[in-house]
N, C-alpha and C positions, 0 to 999 in steps of 0.2 A: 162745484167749485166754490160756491157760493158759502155751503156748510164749512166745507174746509175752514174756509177762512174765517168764520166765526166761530168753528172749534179752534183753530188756534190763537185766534183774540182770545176766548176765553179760556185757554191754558195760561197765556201770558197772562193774564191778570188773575188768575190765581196761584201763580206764581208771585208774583211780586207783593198778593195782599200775603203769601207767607212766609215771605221773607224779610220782616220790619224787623224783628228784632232778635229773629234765632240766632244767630250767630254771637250774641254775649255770655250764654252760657259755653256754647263750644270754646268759646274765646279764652273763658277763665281755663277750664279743663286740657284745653292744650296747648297754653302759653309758655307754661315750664318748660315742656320738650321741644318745643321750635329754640326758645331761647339759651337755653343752658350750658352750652358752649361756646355761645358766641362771644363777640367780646362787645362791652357798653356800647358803642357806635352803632354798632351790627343787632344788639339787642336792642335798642330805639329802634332801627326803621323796621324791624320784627315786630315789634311791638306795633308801630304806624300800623304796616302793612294788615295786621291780623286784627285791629281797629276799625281800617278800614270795611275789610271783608265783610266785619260783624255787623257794621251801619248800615250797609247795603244790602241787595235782594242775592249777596250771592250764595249763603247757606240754603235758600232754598232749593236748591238745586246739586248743590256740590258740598263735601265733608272735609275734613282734612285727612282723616284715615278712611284706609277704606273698609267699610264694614260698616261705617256710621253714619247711622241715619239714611234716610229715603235719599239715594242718590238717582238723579234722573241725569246730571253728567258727572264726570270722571270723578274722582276723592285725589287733591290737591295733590298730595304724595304721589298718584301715578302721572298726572301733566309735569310734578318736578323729577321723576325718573326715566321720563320721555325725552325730556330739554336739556340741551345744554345749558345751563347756569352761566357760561360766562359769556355767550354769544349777545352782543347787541342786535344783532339783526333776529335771534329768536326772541328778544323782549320786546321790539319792532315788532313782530311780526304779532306776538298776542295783545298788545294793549290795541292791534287793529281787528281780533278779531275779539275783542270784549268790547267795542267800542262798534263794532257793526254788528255782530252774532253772526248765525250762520252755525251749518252741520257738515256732516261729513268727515270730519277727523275721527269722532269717538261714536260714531257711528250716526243714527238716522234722527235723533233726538232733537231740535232747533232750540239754541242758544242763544236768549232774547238781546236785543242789541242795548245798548248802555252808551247812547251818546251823549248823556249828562256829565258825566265823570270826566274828569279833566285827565288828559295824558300822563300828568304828573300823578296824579292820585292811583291812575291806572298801574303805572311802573311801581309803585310802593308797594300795590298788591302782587306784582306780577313777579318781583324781588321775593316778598317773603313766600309765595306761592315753590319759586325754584330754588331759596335754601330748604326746603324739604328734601332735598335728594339725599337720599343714600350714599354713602360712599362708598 
């Protein structure tokens, strides 16, 4: 029990030392296609949102397509073709589980919790996360 838990302290925290600042390059490289049909409004908080994601530890773990880069959970695109987009109670329901972590949706993998991040900041991510869906 003991190992457990000190392998996964020490996955989370190397997680987190890899994820400072990966996310400004993806940021630049798939800004255009999150954005380019939205309209100004909708292109801001696209912008926030995928701002956000970059500041924080969330590219080490998750891409925005899939196929890119070392994904240890889902590529953004499949969490927003999973969601409904317009439900409040599904954007409820993820700013509480990026804000506790936890497994079992996308399989066995533990999803470090992120109690810093403010609710607000959370739904900005959680927003540009479900305009990825396909139509």
């Amino acid at each position: 029990m003991r190992n457990n838990l000190l392998l996964l302290l020490s996955a989370a925290l190397f997680m987190a030392a890899c994820g400072g600042n990966g996310g400004e390059a993806k940021s630049a490289e798939t800004k255009d296609t999150a954005t380019s049909t939205a309209t100004p409004a909708a292109s801001a908080a696209a912008d926030k949102g995928l701002e956000l994601i970059g500041s924080n530890d969330c590219t080490a773990c998750h891409s925005i397509h899939k196929g890119q880069g070392p994904n240890t959970g889902p590529a953004y695109e499949d969490v927003a073709a999973k969601y409904s987009p317009a439900a409040d109670s599904t954007i409820d329901r993820l700013v509480k589980k990026i804000k506790t972590g936890g497994n079992g949706v996308w399989g066995s993998n533990m999803m470090t919790p992120h109690p810093a991040l403010s609710d607000s900041d959370i739904r900005t991510m959680v927003a540009y996360i479900l305009s990825l869906k396909k139509t």
